[in-house]
N, C-alpha and C positions, 0 to 999 in steps of 0.2 A: 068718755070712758075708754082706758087702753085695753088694747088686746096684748093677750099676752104671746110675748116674743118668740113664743118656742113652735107659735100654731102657726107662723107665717115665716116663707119660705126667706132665707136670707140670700139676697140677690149679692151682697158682695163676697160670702163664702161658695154660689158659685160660679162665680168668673174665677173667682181664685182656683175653684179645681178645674173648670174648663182650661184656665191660663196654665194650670200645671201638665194639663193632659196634652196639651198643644206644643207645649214647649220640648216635653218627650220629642213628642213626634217628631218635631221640627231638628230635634238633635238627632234623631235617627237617621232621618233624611240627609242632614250633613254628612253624618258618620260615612253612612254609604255612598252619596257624592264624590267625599275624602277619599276614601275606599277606591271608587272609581276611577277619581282623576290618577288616584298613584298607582293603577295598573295599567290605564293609558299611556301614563309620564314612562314607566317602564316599557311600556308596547313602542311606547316612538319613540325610546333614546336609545333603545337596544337592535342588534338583528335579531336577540337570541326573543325577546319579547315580539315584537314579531312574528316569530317564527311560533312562537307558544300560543300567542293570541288566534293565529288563524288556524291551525292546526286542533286546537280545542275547539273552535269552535266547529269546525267540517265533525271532528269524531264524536263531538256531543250533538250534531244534527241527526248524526247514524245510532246515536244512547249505545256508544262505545266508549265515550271516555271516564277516566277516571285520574287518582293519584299517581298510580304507579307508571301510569304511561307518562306522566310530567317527568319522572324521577330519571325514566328510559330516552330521553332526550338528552342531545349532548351539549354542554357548554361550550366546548370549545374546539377548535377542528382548525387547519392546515389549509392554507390556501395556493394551489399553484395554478399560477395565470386566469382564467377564467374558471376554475375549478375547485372547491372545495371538496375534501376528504376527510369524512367524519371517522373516528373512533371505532377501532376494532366493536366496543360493549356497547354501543348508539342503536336506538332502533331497532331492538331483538324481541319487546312483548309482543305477544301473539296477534293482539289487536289490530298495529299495524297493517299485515297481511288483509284484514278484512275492509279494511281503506281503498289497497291495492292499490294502481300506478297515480292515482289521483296523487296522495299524499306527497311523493316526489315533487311533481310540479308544482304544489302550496309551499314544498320547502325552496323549493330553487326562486317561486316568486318572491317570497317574503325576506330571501338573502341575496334577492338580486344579482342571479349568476346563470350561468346559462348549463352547468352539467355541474354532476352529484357522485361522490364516489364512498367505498366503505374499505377500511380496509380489515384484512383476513389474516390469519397466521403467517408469518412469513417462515418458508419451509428452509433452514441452515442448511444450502447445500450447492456445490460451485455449480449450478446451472438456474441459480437467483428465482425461485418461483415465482410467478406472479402473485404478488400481492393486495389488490386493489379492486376490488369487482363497481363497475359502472353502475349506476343506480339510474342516471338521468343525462340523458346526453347521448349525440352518437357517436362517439368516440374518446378517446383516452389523450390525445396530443395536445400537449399543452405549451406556455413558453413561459420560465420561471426567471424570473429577473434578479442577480442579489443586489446587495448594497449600493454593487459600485457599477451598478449599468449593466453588467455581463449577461448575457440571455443565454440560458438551459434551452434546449428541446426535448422534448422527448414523451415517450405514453404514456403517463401515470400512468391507468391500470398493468404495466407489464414493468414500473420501475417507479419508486415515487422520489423525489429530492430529498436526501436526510441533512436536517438543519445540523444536525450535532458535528457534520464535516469542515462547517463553515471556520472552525478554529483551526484547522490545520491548513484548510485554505488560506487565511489570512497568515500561516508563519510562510506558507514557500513564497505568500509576496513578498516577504521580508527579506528574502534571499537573493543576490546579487548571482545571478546567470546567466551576465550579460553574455552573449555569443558561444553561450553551450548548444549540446545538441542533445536534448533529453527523450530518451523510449520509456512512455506508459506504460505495462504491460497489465492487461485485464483494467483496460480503460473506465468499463462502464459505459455512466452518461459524462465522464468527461470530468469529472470534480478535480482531478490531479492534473490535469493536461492542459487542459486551457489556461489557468493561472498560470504556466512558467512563460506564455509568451506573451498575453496581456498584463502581466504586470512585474514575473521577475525577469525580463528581458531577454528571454531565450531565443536564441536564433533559429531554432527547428524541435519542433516534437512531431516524435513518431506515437501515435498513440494506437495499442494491440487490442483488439477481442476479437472471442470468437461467437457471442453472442449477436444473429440476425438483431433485434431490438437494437440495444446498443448501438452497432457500428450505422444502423440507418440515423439512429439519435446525433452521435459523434458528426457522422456527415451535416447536418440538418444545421446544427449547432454552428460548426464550422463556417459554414455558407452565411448563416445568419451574421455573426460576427465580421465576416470577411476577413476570415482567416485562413482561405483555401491555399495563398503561397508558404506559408508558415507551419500548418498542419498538414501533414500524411495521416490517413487514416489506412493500419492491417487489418486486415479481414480474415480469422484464420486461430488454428491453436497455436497458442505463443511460441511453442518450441519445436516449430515448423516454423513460421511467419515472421516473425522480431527479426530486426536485420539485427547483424553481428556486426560487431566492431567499430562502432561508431559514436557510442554515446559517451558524450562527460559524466551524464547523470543517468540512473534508471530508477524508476519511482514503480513501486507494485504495492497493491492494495487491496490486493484479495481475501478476502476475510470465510471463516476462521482464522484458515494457515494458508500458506502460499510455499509452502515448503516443496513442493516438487516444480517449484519454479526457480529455487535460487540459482542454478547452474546457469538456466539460460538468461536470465540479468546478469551474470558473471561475463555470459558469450557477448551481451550487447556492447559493455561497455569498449574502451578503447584500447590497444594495448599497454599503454603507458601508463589503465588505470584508470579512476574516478572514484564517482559517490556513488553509493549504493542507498535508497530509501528504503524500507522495508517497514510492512505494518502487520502485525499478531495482535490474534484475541488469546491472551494468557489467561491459562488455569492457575492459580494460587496455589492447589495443591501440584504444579509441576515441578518434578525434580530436572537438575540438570541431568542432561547427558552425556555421560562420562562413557569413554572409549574402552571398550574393553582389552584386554591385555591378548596382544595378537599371540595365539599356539602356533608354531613352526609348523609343528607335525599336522596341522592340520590344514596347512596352507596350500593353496593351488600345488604350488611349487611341488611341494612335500609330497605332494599326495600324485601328481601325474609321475615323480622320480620313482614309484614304486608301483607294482600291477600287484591288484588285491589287496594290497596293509601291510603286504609282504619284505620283510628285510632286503638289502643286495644279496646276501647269502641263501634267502628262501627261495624257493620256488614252491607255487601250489600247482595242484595236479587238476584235472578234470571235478573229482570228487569231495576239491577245498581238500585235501591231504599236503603239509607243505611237507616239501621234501628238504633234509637241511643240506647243506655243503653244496648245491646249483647254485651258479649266481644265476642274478634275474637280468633279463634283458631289462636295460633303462633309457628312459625315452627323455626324449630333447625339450626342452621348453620352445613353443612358439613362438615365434616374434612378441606377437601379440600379448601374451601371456608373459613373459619375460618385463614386455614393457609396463602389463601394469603391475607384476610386482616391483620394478624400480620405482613407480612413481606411488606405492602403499609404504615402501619403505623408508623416501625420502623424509628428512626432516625438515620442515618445516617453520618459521619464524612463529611464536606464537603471538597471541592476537593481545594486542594494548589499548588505553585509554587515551585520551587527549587530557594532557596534563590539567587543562583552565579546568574542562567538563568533570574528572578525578578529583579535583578539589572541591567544588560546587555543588555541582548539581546532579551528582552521582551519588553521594551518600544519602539522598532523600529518597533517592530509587529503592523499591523493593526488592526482598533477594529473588524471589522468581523470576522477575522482570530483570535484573543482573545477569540472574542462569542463562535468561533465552540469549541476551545479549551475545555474552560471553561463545556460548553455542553456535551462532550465527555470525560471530565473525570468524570463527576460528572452521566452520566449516565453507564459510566463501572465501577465505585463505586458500584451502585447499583446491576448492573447484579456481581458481583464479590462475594457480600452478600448475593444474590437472588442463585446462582446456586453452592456454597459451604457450604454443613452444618458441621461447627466449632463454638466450643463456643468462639467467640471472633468478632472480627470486622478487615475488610477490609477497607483501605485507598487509595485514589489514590492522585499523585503529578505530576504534568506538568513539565516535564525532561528539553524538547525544542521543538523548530518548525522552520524547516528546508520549505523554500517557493522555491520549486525545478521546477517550471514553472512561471513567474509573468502574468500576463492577458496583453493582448494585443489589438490590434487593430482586430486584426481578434478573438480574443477569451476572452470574458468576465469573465473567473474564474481563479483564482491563484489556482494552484495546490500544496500543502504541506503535509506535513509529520509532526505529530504530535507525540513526544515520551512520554510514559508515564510509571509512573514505580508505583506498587501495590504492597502494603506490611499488613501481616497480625499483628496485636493486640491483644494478648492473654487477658482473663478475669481471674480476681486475682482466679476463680476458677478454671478456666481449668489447670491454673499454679500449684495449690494445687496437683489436680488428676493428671498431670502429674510429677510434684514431689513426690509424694508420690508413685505412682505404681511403681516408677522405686527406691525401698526400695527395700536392705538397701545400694545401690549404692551411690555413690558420687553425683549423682542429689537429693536426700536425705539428705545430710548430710547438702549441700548447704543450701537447702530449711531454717533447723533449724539451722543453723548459723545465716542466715536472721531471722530467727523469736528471737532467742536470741540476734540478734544486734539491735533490734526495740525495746530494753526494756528501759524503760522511767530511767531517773537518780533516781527517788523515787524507781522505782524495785530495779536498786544496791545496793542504798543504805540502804532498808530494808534487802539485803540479807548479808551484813555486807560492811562495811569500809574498811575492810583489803581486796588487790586484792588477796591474795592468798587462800583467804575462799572464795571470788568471783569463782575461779578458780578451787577449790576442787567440788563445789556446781553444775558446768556444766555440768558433766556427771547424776547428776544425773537429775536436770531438762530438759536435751538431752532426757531422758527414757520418762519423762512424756510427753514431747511432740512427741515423735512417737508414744506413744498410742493413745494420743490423735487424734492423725493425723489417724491412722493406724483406729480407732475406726468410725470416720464421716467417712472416705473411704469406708467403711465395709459397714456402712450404705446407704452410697449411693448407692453402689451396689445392696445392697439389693431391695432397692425401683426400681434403675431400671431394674432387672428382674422382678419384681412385674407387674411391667406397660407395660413389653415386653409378659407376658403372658395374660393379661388382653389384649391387643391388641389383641393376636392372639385368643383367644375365641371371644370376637366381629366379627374376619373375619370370625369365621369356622362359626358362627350364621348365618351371613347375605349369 
């Protein structure tokens, strides 16, 4: 007799749920193995997993950790030499602190480095705040290597390496200077100076600060490279320290502005002139600077030729009463005085473009960044006339302008690099005196070749038809023009020792 099927247990509906319930499991267990392995795969293929792996695991030992403190970790961070430097917003929950110095060492092991840095606001101001607080490590000196083999020294924490220079680094290699003598002025750590003599072939850089850091980094640098015959290091504020008169090139890159430094770039270069670098962080909303219309009456001059505001014909009294019909005594202009209104009132070549750069790559330029230009040569024009006494005239030409930061969201000014190059103009008489003194040389002979090729066709033809009577007749009009020549020389000389001793009895006077 059967039993019926429903009072005995059926053994293949439960393996079928054991086998179901098993199978869960077993899929769980994968899940989270899976799980596993790919946060391992991420622990060991990364530093940054690494760095998250042990770091959670120390702050979930202490039941400190959480979400937020993952999110407060940085991705990504700056590496100079043995050093890494995290992100201004890294590392700021509160948590941290309660870790204390431990948590540094878990990070420096786990990125396999030996010192830990953070950086801070950088304060916009020409004495370069320290930027960079040590975290792990004892010391800040590092040695930063770029592309091309060149070694940095210097203290992160009192200066860190900015990658974004690295493009204007690479245009002055580009730049052929072979056997210039180039002055840095506000050196730094060296970003402008070293590339003109390891790679654009400079024969001498003087490179200027007056920042302790710095000039010990420039030196460090220097030494490392072995580039002690080739590099001067100034020690010193620029316009004091910068030698005058010697440079082809002068490179400044003082940022914001470098504006009370154009003068003495102007003093470095050499008489005959050069290039001028120059780099500005420009405001968008900056207007040019337009001159204002010089008042007479209110000029030095103007004002020392009359005592009180007062007419020639005024006189005032003790009580500011003018009295009318006294003339006023009126006073002399100074030397001094005299001389810089000759040189406010001289006129001036204005400042030009370089035709290729005018065609190019100057209509892509902004108008601000035009304004400054424009600004900037036309006031190193000036100082270039103002701080070289030569008879002749100083010229300045806008070469290019290289925008080697554009403005951003977090930063309102385009940073650029202005090139300018200054060339001198002799005056048809300083050309005379210098032709002439250098008699009976071949700068001589020139001289009166040009003066006998300037002779009008009625002179040849007065002096005969035939060119061989032209041609007999040369030497002897050659005689009369070196006399000639030789005679106004003599004289000029003359007058100016006259006027050099007349000077100097005025000084011994006063």
């Amino acid at each position: 007799m059967s039993r019926p099927s429903s009072s005995i247990p059926s053994v293949s509906g439960d393996r079928r749920a054991s086998s179901s319930s098993i199978d869960h499991r077993e899929q769980m267990i994968l899940k989270e193995k899976a799980r596993s392995l790919q946060e391992n795969k991420v622990t060991l293929s990364s530093s940054f997993g690494a760095m998250l792996e042990n770091i959670r695991h120390r702050a979930s030992e202490l039941s400190l950790w959480n979400d937020e403190m993952q999110k407060d970790l940085p991705k990504r961070w700056e590496k100079h030499g043995n050093m890494i430097v995290f992100p201004q917003d890294s590392f700021q929950h509160n948590n941290w602190r309660l870790i204390g110095r431990e948590l540094w060492e878990i990070v420096a092991t786990s990125l396999s480095i030996e010192r830990l840095g953070r950086k801070r606001l950088i304060a916009n101001d020409l004495d370069r705040t320290p930027h960079v607080d040590i975290l792990y490590g004892g010391h800040g000196w590092v040695e930063h290597q770029d592309e091309n083999g060149f070694s940095y020294i210097y203290d992160a924490s009192k200066k860190v390496f900015e990658i974004w220079r690295g493009k204007e680094i690479a245009r002055i290699a580009q730049i052929d200077a072979h056997g210039e003598v180039i002055v840095n002025l506000m050196s730094g750590l060296g970003y402008y100076a070293f590339p003109w003599v390891a790679r654009a072939a400079a024969r001498h850089v003087h490179a200027v600060d007056w920042d302790e850091e710095a000039i010990e980094s420039l030196v460090r640098t220097t030494t490392a490279n072995r580039l002690d015959d080739k590099v001067t290091v100034h020690s010193g504020e620029a316009r004091k320290c910068a030698p005058a008169g010697i440079a082809d090139r002068v490179y400044m890159a003082l940022l914001p502005s470098s504006k009370a430094f154009w003068m003495t770039a102007c003093k470095c270069l050499k008489e005959k002139g050069g290039w001028l670098h120059i780099q500005e962080a420009i405001d968008p909303k900056r207007k040019r600077v337009s001159e204002p219309q010089k008042d007479k009456s209110k000029s030095p001059s103007a004002q020392k030729s009359t005592e009180n505001g007062a007419s020639a014909k005024e006189k005032t009294d003790v009580n500011g009463n003018t009295k009318i019909g006294e003339k006023k005594l009126q006073r002399k202009l100074s030397r001094s005085a005299s001389i810089v209104e000759e040189m406010e009132n001289r006129a001036l070549p204005p400042a030009t473009l370089d035709k290729e750069f005018e065609e190019g790559k100057w209509r892509k330029i902004e108008e601000h960044v035009q304004g400054f230009a424009w600004d900037l040569a036309e006031q190193c024009c000036r100082y270039m006339n103002n701080v070289n006494v030569v008879d002749g005239i100083y010229w300045v030409q806008i070469k290019n302008i290289s925008v080697l930061r554009p403005r951003s969201s977090t930063r309102q000014t385009d940073i650029v690099c202005v090139d300018l190059f200054t060339g001198f103009s002799e005056t048809k008489q300083e050309k005379r005196r210098r032709a002439t003194r250098a008699s009976p040389s071949e700068t001589l002979n020139e001289h009166i070749d040009e003066s006998l090729g300037n002779l009008s066709e009625e002179d040849h033809r007065g002096q005969g038809n035939d060119e061989r009577d032209q041609e007999s007749q040369k030497p002897r009009r050659r005689r009369n023009w070196e006399e000639e020549i030789l005679k106004q020389i003599e004289e000029e000389d003359r007058l100016e020792r006259e006027e050099k001793e007349k000077q100097k009895e005025k000084e011994k006077k006063k």
